[in-house]
C-alpha positions as semicolon CSV with decimal commas, in nm:
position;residue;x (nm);y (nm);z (nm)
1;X;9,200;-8,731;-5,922
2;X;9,339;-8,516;-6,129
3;X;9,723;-8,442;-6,037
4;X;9,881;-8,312;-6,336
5;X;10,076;-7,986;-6,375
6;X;9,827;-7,766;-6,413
7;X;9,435;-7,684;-6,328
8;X;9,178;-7,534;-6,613
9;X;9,082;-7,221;-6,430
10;X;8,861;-6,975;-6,614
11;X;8,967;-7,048;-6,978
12;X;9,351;-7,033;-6,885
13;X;9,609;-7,269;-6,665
14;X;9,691;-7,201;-6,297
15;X;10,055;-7,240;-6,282
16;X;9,989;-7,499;-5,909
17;X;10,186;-7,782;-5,925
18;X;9,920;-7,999;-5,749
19;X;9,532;-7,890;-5,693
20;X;9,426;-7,809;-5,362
21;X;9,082;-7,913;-5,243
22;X;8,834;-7,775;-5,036
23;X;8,809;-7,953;-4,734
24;X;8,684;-7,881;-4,392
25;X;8,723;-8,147;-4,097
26;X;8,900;-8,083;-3,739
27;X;9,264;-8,099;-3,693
28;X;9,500;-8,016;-3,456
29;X;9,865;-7,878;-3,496
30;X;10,129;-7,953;-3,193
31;X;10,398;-7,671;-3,147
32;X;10,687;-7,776;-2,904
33;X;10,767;-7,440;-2,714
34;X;10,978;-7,446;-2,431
35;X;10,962;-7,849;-2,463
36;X;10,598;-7,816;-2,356
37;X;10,426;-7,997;-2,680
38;X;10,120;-7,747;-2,702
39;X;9,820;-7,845;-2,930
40;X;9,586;-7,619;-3,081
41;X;9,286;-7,782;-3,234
42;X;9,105;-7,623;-3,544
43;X;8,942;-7,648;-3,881
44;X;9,068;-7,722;-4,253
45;X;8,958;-7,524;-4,504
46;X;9,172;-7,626;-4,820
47;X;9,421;-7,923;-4,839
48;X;9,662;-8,069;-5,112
49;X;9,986;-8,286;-5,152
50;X;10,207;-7,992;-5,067
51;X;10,065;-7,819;-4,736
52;X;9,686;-7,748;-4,594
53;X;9,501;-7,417;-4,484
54;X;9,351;-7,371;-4,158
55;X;9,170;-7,157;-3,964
56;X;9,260;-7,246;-3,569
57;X;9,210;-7,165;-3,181
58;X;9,535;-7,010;-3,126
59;X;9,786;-6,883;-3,300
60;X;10,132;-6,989;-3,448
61;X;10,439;-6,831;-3,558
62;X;10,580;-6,811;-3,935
63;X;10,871;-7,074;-3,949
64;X;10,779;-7,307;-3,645
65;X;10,752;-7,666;-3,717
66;X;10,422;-7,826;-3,595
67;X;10,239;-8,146;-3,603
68;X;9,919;-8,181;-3,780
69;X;9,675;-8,439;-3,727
70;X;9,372;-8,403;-3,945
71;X;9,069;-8,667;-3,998
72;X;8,983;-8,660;-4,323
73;X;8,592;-8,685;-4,408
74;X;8,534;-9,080;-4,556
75;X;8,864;-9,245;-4,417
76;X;8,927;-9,444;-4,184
77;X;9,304;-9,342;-4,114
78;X;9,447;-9,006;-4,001
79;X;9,624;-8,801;-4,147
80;X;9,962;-8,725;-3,936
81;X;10,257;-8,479;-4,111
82;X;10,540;-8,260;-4,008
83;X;10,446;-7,924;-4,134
84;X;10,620;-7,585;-4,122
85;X;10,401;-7,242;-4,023
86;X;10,423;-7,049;-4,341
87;X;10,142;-6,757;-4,321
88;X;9,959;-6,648;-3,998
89;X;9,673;-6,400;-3,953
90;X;9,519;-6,431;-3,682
91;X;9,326;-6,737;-3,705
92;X;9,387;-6,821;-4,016
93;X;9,700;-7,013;-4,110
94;X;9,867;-7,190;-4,413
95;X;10,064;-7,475;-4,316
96;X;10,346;-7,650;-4,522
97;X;10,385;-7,981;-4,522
98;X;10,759;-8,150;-4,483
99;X;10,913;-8,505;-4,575
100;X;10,566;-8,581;-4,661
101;X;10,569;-9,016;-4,762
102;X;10,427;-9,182;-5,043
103;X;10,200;-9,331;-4,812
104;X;10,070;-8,967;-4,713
105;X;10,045;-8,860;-5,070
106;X;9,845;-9,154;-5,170
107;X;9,632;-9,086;-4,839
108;X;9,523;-8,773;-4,991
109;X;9,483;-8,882;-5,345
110;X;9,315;-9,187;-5,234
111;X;9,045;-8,959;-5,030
112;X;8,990;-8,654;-5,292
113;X;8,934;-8,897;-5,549
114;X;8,695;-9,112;-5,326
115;X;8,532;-8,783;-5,213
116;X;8,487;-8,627;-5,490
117;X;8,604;-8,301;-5,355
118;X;8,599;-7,970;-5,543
119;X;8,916;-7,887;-5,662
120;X;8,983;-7,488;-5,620
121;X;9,021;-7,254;-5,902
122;X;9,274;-6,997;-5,911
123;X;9,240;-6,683;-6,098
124;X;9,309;-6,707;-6,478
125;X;9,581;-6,610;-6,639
126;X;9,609;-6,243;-6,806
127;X;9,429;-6,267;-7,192
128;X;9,629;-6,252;-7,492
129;X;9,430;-5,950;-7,579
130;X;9,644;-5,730;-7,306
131;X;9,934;-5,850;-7,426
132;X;9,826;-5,766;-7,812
133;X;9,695;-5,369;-7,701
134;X;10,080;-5,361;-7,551
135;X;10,234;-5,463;-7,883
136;X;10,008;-5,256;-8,075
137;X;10,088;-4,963;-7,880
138;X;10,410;-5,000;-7,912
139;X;10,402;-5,064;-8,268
140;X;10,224;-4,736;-8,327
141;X;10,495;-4,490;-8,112
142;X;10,740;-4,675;-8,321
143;X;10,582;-4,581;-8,649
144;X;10,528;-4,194;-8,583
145;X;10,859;-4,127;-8,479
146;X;10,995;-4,285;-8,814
147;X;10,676;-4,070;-8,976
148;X;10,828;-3,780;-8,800
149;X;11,147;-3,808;-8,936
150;X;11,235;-3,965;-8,585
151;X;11,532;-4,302;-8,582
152;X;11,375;-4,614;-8,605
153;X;11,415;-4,872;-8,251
154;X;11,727;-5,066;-8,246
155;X;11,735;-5,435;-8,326
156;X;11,700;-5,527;-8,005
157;X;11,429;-5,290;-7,924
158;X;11,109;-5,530;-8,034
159;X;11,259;-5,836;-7,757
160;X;11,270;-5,568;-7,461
161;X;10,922;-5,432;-7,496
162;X;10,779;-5,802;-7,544
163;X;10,987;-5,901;-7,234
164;X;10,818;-5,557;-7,059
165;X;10,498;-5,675;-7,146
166;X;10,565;-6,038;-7,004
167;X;10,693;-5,883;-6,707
168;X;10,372;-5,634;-6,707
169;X;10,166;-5,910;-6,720
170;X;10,323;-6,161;-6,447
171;X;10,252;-5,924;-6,158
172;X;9,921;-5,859;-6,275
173;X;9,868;-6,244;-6,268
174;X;10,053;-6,226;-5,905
175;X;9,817;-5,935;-5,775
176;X;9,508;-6,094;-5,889
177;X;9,610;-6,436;-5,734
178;X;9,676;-6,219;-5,392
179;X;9,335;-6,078;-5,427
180;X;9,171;-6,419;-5,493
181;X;9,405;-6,592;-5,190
182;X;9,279;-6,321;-4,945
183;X;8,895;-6,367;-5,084
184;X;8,921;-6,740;-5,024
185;X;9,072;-6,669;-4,698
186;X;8,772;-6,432;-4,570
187;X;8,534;-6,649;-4,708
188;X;8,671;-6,976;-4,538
189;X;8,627;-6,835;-4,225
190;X;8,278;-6,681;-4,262
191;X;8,184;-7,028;-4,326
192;X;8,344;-7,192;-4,046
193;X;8,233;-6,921;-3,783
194;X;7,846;-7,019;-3,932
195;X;7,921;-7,359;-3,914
196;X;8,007;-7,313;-3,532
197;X;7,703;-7,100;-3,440
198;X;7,480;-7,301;-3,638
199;X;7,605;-7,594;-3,439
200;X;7,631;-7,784;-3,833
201;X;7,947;-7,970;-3,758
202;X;7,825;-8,296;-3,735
203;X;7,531;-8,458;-3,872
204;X;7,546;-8,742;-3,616
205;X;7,284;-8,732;-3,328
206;X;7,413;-8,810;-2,987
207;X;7,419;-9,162;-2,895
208;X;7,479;-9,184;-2,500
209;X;7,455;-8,919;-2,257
210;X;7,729;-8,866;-2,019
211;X;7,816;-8,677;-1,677
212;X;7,976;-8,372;-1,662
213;X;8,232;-8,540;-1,414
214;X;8,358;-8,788;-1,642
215;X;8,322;-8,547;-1,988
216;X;8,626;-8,314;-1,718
217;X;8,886;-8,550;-1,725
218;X;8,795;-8,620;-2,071
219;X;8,874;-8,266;-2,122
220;X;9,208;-8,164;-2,328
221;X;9,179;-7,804;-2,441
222;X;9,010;-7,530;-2,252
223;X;8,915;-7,163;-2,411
224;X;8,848;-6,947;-2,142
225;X;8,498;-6,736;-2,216
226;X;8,594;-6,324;-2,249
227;X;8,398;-6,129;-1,980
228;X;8,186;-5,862;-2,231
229;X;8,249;-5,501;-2,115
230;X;7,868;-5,459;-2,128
231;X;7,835;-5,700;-1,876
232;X;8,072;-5,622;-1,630
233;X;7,932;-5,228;-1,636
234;X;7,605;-5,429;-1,576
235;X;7,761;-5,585;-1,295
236;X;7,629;-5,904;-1,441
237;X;7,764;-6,254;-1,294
238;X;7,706;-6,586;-1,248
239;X;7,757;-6,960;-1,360
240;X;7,622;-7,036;-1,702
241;X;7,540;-7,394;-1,769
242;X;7,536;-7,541;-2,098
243;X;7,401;-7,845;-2,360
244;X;7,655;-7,953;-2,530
245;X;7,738;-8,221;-2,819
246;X;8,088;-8,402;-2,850
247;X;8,158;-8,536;-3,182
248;X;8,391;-8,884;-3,210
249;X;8,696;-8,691;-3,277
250;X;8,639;-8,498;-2,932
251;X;8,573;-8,161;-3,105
252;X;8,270;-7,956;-2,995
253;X;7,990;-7,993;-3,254
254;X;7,721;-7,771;-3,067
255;X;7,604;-7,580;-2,775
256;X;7,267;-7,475;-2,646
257;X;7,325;-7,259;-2,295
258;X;7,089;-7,365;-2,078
259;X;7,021;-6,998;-1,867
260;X;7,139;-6,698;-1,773
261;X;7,132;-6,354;-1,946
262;X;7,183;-6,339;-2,347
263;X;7,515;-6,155;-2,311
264;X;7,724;-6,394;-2,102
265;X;7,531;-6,692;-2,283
266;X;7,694;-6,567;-2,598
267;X;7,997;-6,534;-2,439
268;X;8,009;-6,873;-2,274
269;X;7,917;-7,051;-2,602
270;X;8,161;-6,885;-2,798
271;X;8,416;-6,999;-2,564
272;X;8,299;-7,372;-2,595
273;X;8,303;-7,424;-2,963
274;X;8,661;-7,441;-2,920
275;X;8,720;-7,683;-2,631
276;X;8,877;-8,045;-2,728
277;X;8,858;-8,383;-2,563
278;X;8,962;-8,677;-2,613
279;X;8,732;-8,896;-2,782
280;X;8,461;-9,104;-2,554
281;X;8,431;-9,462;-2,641
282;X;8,204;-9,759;-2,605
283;X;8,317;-10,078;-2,676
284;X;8,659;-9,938;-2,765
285;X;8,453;-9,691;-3,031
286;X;8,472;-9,322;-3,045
287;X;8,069;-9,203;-3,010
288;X;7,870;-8,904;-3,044
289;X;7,792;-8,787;-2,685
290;X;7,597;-8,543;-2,514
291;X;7,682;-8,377;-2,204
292;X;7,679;-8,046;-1,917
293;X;7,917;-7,816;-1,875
294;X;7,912;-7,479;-1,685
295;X;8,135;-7,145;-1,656
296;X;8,128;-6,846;-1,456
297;X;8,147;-6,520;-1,462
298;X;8,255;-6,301;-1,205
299;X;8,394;-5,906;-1,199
């Protein structure tokens, strides 16, 4: 895996210390607030040696310190860091890591190299050629004011400008890279909200079947569904049962509801995708499971 200084991006260097990859796989991040540990469970969408982007179930605060445990796809070991909350929008979140260990670092290495995952590419730097039109402009004023009789620039004169155009071209490199962080952004959490509805989370197909009663204390995070306004001017109510398939690392991989009308099976679904439990084993082994669960609606 490539860990160098810099990343080829679009004929020019990225100035990223280490690559980031694209990555997504279920995580949670623990918050201690008011001594309560809290855990909010989610999805990665980019990852690298010095912090990982997420987009999760709840939101965080810039400059708490968290706990994120992430599985990465093709390992056997999970990932576990101290991280610090350094951007949060709504769902989505970019999370720095802290005192990360060799052992950590290799972790990642050892899985983006074994993966073969897709580095991300930042936007290029600006081309020589801007640079070169500044100079040249410059070049020109100079040489009609000494045409016109005008005083020639100062010694100095020829350093400032090509320090203005440096200058010039640095925050048009930093707006660009904005522009290209808020695409990626957007566009990480299109895919994950498809990824949910589609139910494509998992390729695994369920191997046991298990009762609601048992998948309830099982249970470790609980979204509760939104009523729609629509149906509570409808005066619609009612308990809406659902299909639903638990991957091993307890995360909700899809949902089929089961009856009711459309509206408040949307809602109920949407509500489930983000539910966590803890893993169901057989044998000591976390499995793919299947199993009912049911919410109501009431005004």
């Amino acid at each position: 895996m490539g860990t160098g200084s810099q990343v080829r991006a679009g004929g020019g260097f990225s100035r990223r210390r280490v690559p980031r990859f694209q990555v997504q796989a279920s995580l949670d991040v623990t918050v201690l607030r008011s001594g309560i540990p809290d855990t909010v469970p989610g999805r990665s969408v980019n990852l690298c040696e010095r912090g990982i982007a997420a987009m999760l179930a709840g939101e965080l605060v810039a400059g708490e310190a968290v706990g994120v445990e992430v599985q990465l796809p093709q390992t056997a070991d999970s990932l576990r860091a101290r991280a610090m909350v350094r951007y949060q929008d709504k769902l989505r979140c970019g999370l720095e890591f802290v005192g990360l260990s060799a052992e950590q670092r290799a972790l990642i290495r050892g899985w983006a190299k074994e993966s073969k995952a897709a580095a991300e590419i930042s936007a290029s730097p600006i081309p020589a050629g801007i640079l070169a039109e500044e100079k040249k402009g410059d070049a020109n004023q100079a040489r009609g004011k000494i045409s016109s009789g005008g005083t020639p620039p100062p010694p100095g004169a020829k350093w400032i400008q090509q320090w203005r155009a440096i200058l010039l071209g640095f925050l048009v490199l930093a707006a660009l890279a904005g522009t290209a962080l808020w695409w990626r952004w957007n566009r990480g959490w299109a895919e994950l909200e498809s990824e949910k509805k589609h139910g494509i989370a998992s390729t695994d197909e369920p191997q046991e079947q298990v009762s609601t009663e048992v998948m309830q204390k099982l249970l470790v995070h609980k979204v509760e569904p939104t009523y729609p306004p629509e149906a509570r001017q409808a005066n619609l109510q009612g308990v809406i049962a659902l299909n639903i398939v638990v991957g091993r690392d307890g995360s909700v991989v899809s949902t089929h509801a089961l009856n009711g009308p459309d509206v408040l099976a949307r809602a109920a679904t949407d509500a489930l995708r983000w539910w966590k439990f803890e893993p169901y084993r057989v044998n000591g082994e976390p499995e793919v499971v299947e199993t009912t669960m049911a919410v109501e609606f009431k005004p």
